[in-house]
C-alpha positions in Angstrom: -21.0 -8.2 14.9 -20.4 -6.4 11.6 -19.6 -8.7 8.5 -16.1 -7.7 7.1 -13.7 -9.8 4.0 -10.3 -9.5 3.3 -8.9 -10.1 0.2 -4.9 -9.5 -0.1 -1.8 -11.2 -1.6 1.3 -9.8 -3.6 1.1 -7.5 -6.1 0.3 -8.8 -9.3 -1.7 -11.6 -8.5 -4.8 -10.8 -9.7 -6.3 -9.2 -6.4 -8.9 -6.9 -8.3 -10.5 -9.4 -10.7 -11.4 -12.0 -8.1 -12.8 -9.6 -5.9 -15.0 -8.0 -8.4 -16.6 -11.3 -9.1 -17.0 -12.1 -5.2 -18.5 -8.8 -5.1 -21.1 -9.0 -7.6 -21.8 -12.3 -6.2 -22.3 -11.8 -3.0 -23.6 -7.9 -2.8 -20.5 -6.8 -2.2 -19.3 -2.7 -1.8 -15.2 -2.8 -2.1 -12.9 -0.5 -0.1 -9.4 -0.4 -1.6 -6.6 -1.0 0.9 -3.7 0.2 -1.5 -1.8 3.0 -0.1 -0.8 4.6 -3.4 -4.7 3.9 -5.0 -5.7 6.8 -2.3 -3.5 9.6 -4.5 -5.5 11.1 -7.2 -3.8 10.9 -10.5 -2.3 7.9 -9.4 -3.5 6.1 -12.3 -1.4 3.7 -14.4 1.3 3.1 -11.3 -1.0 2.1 -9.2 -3.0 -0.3 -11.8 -6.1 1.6 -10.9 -9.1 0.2 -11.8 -11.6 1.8 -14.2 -14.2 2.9 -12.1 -16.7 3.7 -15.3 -15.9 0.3 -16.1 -18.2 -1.3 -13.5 -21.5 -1.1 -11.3 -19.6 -2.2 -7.8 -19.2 1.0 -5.7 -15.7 1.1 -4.6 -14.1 3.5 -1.6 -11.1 5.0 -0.9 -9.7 5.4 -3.8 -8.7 9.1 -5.3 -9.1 10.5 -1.5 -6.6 13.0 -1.3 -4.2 14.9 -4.0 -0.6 13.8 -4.7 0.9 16.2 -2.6 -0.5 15.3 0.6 0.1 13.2 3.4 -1.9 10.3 4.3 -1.9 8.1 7.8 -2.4 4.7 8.3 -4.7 6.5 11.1 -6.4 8.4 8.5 -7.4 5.0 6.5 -9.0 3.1 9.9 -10.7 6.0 10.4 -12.3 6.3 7.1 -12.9 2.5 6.5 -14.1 1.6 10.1 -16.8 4.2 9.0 -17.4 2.9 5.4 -17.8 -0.5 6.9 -20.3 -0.1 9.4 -22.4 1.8 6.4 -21.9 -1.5 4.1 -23.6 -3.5 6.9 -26.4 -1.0 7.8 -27.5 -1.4 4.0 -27.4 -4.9 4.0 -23.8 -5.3 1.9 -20.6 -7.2 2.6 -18.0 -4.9 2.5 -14.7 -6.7 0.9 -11.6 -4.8 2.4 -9.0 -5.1 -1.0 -5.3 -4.8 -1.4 -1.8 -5.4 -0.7 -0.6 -2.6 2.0 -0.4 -4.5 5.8 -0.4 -2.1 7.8 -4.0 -1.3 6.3 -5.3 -4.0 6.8 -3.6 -4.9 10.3 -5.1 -1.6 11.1 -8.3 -3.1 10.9 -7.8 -6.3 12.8 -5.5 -5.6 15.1 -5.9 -3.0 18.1 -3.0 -0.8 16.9 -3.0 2.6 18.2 -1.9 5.6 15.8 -2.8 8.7 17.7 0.7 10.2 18.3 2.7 8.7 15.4 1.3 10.3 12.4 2.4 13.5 12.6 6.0 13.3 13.1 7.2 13.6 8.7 9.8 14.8 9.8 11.3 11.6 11.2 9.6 9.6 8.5 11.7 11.9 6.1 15.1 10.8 8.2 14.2 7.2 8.4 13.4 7.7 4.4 16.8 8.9 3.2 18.2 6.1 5.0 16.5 3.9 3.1 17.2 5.8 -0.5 21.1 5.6 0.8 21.6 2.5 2.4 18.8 -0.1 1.7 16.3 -1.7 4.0 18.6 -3.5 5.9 20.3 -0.7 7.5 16.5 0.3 8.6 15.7 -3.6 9.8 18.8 -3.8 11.7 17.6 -0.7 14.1 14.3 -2.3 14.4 16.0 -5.7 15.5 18.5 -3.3 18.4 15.0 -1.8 19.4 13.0 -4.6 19.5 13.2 -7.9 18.2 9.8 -9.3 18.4 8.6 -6.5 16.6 11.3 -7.1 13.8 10.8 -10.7 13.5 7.5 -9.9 12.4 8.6 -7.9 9.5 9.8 -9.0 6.3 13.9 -7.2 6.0 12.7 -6.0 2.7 9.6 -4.6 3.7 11.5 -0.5 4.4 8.2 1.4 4.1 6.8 -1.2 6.8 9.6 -1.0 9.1 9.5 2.9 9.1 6.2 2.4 10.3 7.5 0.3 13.5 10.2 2.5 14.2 7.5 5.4 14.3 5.3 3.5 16.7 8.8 2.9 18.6 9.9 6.6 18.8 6.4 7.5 19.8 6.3 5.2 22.3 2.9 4.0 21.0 3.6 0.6 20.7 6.1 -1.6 23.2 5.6 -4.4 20.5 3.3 -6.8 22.9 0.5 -6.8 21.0 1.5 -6.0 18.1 -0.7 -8.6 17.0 -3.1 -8.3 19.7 -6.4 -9.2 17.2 -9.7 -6.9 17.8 -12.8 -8.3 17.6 -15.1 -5.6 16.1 -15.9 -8.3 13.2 -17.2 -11.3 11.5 -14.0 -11.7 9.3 -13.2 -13.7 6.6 -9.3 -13.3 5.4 -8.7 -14.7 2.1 -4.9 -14.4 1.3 -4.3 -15.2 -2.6 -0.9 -16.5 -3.7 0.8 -18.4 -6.4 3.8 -20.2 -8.0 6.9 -17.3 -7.9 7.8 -17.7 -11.2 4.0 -17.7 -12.5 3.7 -14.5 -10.3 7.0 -13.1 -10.8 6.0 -13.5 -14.9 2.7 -11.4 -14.3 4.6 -9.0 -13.0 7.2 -8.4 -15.7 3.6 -8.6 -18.2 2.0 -5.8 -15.7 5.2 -3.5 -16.1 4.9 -3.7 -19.8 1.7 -2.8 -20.0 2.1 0.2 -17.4 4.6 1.5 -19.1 2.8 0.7 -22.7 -0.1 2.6 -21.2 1.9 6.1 -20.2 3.2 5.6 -17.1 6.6 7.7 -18.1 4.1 10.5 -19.3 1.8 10.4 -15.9 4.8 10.6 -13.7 5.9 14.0 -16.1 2.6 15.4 -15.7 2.7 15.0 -12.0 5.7 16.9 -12.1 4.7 19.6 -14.4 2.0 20.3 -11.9 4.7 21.0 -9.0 4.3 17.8 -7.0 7.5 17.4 -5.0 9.7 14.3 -6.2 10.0 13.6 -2.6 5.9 13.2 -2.0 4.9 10.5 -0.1 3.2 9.5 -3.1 5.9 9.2 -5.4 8.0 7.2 -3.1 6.2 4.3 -4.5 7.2 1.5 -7.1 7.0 2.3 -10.5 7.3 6.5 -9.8 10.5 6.8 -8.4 12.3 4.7 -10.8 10.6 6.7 -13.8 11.7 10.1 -11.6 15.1 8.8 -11.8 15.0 8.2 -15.5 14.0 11.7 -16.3 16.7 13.2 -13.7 19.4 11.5 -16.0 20.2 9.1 -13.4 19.2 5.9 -15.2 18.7 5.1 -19.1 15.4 4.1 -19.8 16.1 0.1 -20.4 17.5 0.6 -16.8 14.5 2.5 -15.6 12.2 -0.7 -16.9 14.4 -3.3 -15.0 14.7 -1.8 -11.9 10.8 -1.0 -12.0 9.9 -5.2 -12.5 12.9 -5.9 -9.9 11.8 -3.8 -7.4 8.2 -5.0 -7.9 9.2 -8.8 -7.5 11.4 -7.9 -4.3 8.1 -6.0 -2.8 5.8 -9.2 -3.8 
């Protein structure tokens, strides 16, 4: 049985700096589970780390341009393999970040072959969200199925466009859901903290984000034609900035909506 650790919790909560020291320590090889760490030129937005900055090989970050499209299938695919390479050599591969459905991917026997490919619904199921929040979204999920909803958090929208996928696809009936595989040795270490401690590093990490360029990254990624409505800058941080330079929000504005929406997604 291959040896396999988890390290996840909220965003902000220091996810990255206690796995590099459990890496060194224990001859680890880490394999990002971030969803937006996988665009290149993702930098600031997605508090990349440094890579130059450290001897620790890392994985799956920078995998694909900002333009594309990448699965949840596309990620278990990769990682599965990436893990199985860790062991071979000896290493413990730590699995690090905050996107579920990553992660579940993993340890769960989820089944993504026929629910990847359908944007087009995702694109629906999207707009909905933009217009009328994730409630509207979680309230589907809960006619369609319940058990699969009451394992979502309401707030979670990108999550529960991921169930309602599996749903239309007929994929997943919601029984096992959960249904855990057992391809590993796993230890799952889930980090968390006082909300107000948390919610304060994540006002501080906002700051330094946009301190750092994060209004100048999201112009460049523009200027290089990638589509406002990519999958990749649907995510925290770029679409409020997007909306600041459409006019649609003042820059104060742009700031408090980015550490509001940040807290609601930790």
């Amino acid at each position: 049985m291959e040896k396999l650790v988890i390290i996840t919790g909220p965003t902000g909560i220091g996810k990255t700096e206690i796995s590099l020291k459990l890496a060194k320590k224990y001859k680890g090889e880490i394999i990002s589970s971030d969803s937006m760490q996988i665009y290149k030129k993702l930098d600031i937005g997605t508090a990349k780390l440094d890579l130059s900055k450290t001897t620790i090989p890392h994985y799956m970050i920078d995998v694909v341009e900002a333009d594309e499209n990448f699965s949840v299938a596309e990620f278990k695919n990769k990682s599965k393999k990436i893990i199985s390479d860790i062991n071979e050599r000896g290493g413990i591969p730590f699995v690090v970040g905050g996107t579920g459905l990553y992660i579940n991917s993993l340890v769960y026997n989820l089944d993504f072959t026929e629910t990847e490919a359908d944007y087009q619904y995702r694109n629906e199921l999207n707009k909905i969200l933009e217009k009328y929040g994730s409630e509207a979204l979680y309230n589907k999920l809960l006619d369609l199925n319940s058990d699969m909803a009451e394992k979502i958090h309401k707030n979670n929208g990108q999550r529960i466009i991921r169930a309602l996928e599996i749903l239309k696809n007929g994929n997943e009936k919601g029984n096992n859901f959960r249904q855990e595989n057992k391809d590993y040795n796993l230890v799952y270490i889930g980090l968390n903290m006082d909300r107000e401690r948390l919610y304060d590093r994540i006002n501080d990490r906002v700051d330094k984000m946009i301190n750092l360029g994060l209004v100048e990254e999201v112009k460049g990624l523009l200027n290089d034609g990638i589509d406002k409505n990519s999958q990749s800058l649907k995510a925290i941080g770029y679409k409020e900035v997007i909306s600041y330079l459409n006019n649609e929000i003042d820059y104060d504005e742009m700031v408090v909506f980015i550490k509001k929406n940040s807290r609601h997604f930790a």
